[in-house]
PDB file of N, CA, C and O in Angstrom:
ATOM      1  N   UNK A   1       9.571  -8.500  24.650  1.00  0.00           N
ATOM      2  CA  UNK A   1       8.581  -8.136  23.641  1.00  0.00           C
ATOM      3  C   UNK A   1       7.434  -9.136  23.734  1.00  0.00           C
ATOM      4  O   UNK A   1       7.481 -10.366  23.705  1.00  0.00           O
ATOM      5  N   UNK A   2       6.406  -8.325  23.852  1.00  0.00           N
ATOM      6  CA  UNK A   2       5.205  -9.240  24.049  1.00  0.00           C
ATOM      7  C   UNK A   2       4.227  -9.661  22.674  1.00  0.00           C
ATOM      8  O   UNK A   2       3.762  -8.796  21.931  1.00  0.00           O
ATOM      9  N   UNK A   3       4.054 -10.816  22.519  1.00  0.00           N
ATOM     10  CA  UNK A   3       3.316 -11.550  21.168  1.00  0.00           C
ATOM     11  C   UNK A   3       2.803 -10.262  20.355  1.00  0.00           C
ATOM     12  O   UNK A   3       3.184  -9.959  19.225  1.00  0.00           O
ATOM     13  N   UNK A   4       1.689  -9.422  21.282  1.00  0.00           N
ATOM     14  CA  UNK A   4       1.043  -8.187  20.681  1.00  0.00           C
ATOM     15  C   UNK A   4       2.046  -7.528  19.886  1.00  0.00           C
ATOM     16  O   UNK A   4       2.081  -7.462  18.657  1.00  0.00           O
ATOM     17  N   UNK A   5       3.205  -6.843  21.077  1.00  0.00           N
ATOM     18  CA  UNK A   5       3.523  -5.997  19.972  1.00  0.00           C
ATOM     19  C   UNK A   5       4.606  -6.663  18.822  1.00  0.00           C
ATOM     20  O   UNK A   5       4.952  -5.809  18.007  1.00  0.00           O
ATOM     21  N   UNK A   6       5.273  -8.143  18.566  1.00  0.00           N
ATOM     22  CA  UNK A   6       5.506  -8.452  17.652  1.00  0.00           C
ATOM     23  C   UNK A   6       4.455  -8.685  16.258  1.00  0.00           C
ATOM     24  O   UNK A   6       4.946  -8.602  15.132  1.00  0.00           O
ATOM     25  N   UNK A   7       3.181  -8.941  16.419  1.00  0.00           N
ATOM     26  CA  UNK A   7       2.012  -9.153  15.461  1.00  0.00           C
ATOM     27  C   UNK A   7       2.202  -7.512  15.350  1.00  0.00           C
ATOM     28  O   UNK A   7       2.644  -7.364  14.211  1.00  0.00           O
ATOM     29  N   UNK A   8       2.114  -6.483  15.833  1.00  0.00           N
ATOM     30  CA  UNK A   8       1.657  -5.220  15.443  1.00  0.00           C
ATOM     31  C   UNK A   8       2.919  -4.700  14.343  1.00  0.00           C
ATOM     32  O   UNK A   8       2.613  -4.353  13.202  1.00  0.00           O
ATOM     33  N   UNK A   9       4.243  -4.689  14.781  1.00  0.00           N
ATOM     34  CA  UNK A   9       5.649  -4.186  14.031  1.00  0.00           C
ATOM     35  C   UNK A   9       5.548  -5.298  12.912  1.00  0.00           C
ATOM     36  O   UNK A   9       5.742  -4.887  11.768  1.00  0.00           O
ATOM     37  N   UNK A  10       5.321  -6.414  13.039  1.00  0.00           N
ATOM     38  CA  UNK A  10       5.289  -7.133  12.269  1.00  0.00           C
ATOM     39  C   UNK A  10       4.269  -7.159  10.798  1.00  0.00           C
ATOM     40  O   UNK A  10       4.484  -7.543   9.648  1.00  0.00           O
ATOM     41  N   UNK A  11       2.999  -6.506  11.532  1.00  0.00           N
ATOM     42  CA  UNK A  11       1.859  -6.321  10.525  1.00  0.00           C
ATOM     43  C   UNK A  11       2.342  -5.129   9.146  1.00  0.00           C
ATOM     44  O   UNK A  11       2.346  -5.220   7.919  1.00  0.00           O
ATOM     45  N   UNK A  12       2.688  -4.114  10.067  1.00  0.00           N
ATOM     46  CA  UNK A  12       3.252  -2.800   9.403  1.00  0.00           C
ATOM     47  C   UNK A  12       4.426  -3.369   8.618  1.00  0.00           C
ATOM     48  O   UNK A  12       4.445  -3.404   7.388  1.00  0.00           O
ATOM     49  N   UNK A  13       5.405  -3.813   9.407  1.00  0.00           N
ATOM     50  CA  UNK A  13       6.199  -3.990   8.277  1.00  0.00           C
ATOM     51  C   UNK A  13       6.108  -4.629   6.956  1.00  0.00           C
ATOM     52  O   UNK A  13       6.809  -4.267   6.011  1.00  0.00           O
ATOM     53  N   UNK A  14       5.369  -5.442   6.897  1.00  0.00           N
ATOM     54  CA  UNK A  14       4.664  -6.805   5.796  1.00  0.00           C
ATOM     55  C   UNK A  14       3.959  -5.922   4.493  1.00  0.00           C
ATOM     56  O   UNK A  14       3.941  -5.984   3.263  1.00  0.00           O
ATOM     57  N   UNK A  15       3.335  -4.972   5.698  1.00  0.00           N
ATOM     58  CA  UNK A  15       2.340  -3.998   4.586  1.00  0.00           C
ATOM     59  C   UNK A  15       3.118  -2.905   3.789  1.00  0.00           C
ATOM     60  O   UNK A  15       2.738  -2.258   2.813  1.00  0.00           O
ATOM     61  N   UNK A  16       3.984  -2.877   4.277  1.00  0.00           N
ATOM     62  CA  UNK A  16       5.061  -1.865   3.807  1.00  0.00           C
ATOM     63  C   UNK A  16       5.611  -2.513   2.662  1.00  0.00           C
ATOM     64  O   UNK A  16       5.868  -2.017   1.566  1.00  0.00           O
ATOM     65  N   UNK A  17       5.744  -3.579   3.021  1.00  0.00           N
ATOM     66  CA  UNK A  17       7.057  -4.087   1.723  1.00  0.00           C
ATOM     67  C   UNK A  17       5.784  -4.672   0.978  1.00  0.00           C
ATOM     68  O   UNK A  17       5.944  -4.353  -0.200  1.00  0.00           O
ATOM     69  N   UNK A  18       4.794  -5.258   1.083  1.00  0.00           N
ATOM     70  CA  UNK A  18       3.794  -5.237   0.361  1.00  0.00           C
ATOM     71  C   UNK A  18       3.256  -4.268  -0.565  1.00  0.00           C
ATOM     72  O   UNK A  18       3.083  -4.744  -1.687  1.00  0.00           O
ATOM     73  N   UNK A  19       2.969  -3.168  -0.448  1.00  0.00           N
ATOM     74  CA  UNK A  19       2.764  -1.693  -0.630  1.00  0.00           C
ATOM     75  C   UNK A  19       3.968  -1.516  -1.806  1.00  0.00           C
ATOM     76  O   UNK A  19       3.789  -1.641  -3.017  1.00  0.00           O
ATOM     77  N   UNK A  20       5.108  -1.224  -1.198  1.00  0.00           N
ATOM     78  CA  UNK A  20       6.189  -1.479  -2.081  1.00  0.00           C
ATOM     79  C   UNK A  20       6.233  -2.082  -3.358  1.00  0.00           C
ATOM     80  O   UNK A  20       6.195  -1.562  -4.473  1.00  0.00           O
ATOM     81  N   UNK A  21       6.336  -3.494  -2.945  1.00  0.00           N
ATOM     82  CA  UNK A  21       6.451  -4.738  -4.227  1.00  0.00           C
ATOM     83  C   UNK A  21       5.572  -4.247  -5.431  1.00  0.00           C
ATOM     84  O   UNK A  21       5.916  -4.043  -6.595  1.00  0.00           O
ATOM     85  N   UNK A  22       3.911  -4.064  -4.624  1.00  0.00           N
ATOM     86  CA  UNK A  22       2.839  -3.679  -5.746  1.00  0.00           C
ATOM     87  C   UNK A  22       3.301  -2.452  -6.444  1.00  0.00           C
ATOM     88  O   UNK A  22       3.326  -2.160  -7.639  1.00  0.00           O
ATOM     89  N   UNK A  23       3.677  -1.781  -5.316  1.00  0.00           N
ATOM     90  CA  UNK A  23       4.350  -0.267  -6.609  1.00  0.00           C
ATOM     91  C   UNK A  23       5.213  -0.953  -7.508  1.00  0.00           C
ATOM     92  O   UNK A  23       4.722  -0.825  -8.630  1.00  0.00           O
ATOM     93  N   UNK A  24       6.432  -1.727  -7.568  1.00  0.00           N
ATOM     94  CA  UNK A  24       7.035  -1.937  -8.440  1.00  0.00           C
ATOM     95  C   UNK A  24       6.723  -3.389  -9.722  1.00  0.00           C
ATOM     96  O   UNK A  24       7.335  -3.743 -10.730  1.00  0.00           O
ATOM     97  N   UNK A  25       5.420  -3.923  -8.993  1.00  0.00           N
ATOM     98  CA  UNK A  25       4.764  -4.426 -10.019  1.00  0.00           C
ATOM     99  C   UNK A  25       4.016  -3.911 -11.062  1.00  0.00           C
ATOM    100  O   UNK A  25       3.943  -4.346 -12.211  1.00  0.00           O
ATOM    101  N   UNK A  26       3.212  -2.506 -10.349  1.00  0.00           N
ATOM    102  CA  UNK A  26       2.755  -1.517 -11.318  1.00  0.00           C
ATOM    103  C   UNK A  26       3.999  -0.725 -12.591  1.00  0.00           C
ATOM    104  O   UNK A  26       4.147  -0.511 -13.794  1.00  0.00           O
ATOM    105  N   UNK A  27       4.680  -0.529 -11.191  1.00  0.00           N
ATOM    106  CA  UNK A  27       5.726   0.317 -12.618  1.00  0.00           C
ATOM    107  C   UNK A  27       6.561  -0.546 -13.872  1.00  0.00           C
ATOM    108  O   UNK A  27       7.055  -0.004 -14.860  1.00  0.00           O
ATOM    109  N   UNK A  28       6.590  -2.106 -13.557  1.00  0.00           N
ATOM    110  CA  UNK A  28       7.282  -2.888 -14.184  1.00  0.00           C
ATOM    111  C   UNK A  28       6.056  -3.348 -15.264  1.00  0.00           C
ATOM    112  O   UNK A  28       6.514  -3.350 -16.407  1.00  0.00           O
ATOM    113  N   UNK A  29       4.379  -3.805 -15.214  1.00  0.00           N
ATOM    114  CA  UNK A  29       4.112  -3.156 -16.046  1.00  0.00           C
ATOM    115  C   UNK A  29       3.386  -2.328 -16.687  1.00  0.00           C
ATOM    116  O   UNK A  29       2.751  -2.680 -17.681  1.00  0.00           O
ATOM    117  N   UNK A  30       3.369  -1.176 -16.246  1.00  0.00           N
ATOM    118  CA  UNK A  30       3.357   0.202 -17.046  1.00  0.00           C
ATOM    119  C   UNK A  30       4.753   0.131 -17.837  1.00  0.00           C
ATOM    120  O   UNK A  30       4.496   0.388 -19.013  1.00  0.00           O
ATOM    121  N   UNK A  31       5.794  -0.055 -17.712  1.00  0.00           N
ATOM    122  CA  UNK A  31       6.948  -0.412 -18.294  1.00  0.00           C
ATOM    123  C   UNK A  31       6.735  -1.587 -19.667  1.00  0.00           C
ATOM    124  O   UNK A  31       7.067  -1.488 -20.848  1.00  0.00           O
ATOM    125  N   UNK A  32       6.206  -2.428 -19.092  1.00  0.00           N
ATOM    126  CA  UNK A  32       6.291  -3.402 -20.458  1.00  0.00           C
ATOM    127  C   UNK A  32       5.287  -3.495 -21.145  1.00  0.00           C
ATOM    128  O   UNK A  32       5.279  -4.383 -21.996  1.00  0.00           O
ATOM    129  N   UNK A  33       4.289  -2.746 -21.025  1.00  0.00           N
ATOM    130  CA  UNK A  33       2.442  -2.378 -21.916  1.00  0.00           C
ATOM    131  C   UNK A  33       2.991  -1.424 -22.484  1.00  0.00           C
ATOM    132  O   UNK A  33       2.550  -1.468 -23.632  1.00  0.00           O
ATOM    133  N   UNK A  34       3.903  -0.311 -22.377  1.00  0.00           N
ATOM    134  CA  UNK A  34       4.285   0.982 -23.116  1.00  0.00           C
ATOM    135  C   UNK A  34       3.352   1.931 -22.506  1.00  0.00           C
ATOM    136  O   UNK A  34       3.346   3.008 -23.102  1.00  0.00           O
ATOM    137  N   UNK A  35       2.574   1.865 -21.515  1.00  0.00           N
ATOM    138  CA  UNK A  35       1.668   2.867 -20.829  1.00  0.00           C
ATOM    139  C   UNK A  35       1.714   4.046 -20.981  1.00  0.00           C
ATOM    140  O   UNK A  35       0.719   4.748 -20.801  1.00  0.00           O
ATOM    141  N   UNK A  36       3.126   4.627 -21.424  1.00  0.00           N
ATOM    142  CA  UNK A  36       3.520   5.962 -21.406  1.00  0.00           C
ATOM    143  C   UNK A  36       2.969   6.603 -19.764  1.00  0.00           C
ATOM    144  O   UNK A  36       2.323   6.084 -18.853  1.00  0.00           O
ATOM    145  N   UNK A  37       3.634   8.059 -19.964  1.00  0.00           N
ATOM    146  CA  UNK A  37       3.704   8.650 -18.676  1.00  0.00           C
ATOM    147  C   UNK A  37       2.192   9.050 -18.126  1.00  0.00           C
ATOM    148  O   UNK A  37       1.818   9.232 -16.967  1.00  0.00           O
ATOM    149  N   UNK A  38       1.450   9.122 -19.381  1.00  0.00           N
ATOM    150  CA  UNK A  38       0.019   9.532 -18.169  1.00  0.00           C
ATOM    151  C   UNK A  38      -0.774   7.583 -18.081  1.00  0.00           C
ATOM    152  O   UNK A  38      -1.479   7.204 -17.146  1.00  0.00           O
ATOM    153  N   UNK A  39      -0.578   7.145 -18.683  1.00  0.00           N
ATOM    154  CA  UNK A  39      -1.194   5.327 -18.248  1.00  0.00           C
ATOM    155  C   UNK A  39      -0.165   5.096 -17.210  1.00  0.00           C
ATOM    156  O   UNK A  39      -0.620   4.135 -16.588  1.00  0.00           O
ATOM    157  N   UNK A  40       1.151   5.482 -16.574  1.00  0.00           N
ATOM    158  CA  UNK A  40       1.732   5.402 -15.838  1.00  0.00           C
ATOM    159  C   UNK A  40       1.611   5.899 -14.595  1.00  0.00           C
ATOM    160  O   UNK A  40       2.210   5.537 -13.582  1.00  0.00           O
ATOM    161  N   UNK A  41       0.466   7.105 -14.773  1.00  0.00           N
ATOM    162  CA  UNK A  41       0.398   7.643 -13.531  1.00  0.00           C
ATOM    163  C   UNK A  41      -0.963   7.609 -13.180  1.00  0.00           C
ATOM    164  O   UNK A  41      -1.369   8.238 -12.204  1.00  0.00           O
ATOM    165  N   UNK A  42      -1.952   6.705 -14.123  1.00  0.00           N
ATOM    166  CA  UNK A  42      -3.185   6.459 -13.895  1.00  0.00           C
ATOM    167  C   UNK A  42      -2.996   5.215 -12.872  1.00  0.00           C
ATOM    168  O   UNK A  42      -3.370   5.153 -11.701  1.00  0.00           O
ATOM    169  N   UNK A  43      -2.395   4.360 -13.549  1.00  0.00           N
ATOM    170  CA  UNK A  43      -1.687   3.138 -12.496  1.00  0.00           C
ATOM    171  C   UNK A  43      -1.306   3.533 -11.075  1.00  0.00           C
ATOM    172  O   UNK A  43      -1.965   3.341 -10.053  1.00  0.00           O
ATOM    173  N   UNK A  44      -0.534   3.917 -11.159  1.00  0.00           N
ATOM    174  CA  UNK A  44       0.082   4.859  -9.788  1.00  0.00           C
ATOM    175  C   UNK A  44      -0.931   5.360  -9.105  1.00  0.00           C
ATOM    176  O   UNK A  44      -1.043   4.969  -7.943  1.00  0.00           O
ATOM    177  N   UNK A  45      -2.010   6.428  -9.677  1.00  0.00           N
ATOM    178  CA  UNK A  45      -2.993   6.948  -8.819  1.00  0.00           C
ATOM    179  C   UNK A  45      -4.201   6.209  -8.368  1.00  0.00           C
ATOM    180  O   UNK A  45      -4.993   6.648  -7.534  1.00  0.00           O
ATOM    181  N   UNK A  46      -4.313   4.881  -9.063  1.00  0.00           N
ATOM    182  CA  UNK A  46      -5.779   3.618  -8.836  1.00  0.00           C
ATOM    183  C   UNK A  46      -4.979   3.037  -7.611  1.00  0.00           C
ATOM    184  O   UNK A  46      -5.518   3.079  -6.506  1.00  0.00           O
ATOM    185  N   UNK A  47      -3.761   2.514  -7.743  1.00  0.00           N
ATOM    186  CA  UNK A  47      -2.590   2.141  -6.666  1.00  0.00           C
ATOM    187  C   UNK A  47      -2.673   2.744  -5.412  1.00  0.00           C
ATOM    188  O   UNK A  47      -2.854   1.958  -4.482  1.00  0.00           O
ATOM    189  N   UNK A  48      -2.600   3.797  -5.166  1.00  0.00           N
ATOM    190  CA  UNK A  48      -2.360   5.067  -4.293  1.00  0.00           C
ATOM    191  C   UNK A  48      -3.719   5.149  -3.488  1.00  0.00           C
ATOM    192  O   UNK A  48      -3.761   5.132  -2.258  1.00  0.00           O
ATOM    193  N   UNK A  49      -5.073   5.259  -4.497  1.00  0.00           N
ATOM    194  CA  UNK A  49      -6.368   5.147  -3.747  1.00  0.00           C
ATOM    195  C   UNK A  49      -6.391   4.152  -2.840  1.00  0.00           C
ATOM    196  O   UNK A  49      -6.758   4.480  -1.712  1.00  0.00           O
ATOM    197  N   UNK A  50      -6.018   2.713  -3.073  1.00  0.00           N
ATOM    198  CA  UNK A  50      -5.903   1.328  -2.448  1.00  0.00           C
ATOM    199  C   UNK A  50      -5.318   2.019  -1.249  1.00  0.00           C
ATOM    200  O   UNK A  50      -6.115   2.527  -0.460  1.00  0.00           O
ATOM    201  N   UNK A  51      -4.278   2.087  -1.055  1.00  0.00           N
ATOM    202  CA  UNK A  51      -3.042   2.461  -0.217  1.00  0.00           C
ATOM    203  C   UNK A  51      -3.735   3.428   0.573  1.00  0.00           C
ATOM    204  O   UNK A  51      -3.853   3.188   1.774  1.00  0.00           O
ATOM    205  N   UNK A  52      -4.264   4.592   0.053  1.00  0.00           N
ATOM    206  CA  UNK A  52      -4.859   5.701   0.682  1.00  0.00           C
ATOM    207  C   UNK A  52      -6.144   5.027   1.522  1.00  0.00           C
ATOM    208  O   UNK A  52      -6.327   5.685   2.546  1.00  0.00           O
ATOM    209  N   UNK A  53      -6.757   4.304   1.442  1.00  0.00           N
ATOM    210  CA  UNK A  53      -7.865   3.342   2.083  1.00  0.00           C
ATOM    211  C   UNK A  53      -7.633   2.689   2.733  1.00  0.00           C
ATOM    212  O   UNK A  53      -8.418   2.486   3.660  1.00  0.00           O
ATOM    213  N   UNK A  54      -6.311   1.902   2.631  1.00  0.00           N
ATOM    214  CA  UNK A  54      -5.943   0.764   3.993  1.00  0.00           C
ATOM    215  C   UNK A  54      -5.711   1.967   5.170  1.00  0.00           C
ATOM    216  O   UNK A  54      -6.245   1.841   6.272  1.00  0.00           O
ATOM    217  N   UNK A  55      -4.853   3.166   4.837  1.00  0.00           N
ATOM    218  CA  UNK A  55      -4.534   4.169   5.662  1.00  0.00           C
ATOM    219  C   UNK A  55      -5.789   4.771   6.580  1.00  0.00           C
ATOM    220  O   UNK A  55      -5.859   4.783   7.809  1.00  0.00           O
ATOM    221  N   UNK A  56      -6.688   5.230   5.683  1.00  0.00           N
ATOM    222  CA  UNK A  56      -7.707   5.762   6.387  1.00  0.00           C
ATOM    223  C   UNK A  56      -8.759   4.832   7.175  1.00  0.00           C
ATOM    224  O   UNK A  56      -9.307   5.127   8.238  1.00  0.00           O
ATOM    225  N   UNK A  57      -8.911   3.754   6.501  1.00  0.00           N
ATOM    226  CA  UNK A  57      -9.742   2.730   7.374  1.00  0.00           C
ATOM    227  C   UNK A  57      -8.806   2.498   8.908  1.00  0.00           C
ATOM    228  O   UNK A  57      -9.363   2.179   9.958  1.00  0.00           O
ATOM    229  N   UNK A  58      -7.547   2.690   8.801  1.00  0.00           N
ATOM    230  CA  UNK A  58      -6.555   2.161  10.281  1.00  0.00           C
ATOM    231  C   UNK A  58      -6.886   3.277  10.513  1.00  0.00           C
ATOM    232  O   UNK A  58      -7.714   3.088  11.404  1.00  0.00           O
ATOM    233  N   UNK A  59      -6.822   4.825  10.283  1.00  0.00           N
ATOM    234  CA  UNK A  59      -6.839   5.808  11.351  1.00  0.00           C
ATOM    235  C   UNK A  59      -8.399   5.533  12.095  1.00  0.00           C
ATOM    236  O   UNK A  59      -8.636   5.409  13.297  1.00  0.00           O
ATOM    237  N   UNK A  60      -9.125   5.497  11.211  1.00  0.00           N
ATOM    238  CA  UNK A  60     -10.967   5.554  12.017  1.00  0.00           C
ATOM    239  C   UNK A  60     -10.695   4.085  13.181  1.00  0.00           C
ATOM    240  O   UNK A  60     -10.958   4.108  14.383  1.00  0.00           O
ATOM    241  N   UNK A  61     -10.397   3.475  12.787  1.00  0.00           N
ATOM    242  CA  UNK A  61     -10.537   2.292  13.888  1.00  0.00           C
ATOM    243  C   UNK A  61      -9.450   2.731  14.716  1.00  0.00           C
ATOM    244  O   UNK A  61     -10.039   2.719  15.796  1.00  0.00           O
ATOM    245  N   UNK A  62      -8.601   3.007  14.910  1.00  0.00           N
ATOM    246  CA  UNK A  62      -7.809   3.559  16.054  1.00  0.00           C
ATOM    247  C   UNK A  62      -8.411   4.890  16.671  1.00  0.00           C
ATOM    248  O   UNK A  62      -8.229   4.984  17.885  1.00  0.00           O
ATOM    249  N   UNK A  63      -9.088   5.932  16.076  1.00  0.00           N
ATOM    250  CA  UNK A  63      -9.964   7.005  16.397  1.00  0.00           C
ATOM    251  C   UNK A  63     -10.881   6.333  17.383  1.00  0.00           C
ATOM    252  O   UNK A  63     -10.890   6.543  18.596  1.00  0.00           O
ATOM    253  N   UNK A  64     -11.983   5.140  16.434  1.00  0.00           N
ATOM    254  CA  UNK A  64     -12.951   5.190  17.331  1.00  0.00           C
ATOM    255  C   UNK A  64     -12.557   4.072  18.340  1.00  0.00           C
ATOM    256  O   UNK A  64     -13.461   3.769  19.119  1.00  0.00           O
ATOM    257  N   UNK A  65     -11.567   3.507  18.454  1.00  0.00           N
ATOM    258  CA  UNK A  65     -10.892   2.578  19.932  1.00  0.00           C
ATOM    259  C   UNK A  65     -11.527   1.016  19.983  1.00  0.00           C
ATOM    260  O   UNK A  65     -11.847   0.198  20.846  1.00  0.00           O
ATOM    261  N   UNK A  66     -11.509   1.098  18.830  1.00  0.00           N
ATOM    262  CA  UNK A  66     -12.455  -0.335  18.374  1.00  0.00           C
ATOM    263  C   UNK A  66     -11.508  -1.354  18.703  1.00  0.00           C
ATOM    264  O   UNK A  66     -11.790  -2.539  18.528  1.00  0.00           O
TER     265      UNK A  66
END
């Protein structure tokens, strides 16, 4: 295994459990503010945009071969 592709499996994975953690920091508290189910899923969906942006910014730079 070459340096590259340990930094690359390595990057993804980090972001994953990163990604993760923040979800369950959101839901823990939306949980302890009493957010109820729609402040719960406003959280979730401001969350999700983030997430949805790291995603799409990696597809365009792998598109354009940058």
């Amino acid at each position: 295994m070459t340096v590259q592709t340990f930094e690359d499996i390595s990057l993804y994975v980090c972001i994953t459990v990163l990604i993760v953690y923040m979800g369950y920091i959101v839901w823990d508290l939306a949980k302890k503010s009493n957010a109820g189910k729609f402040g719960t899923a406003i959280l979730f969906f401001v969350l999700g945009l983030g997430v949805l942006g790291f995603i799409i910014k990696t597809v365009v730079v792998e598109v354009m071969g940058i």
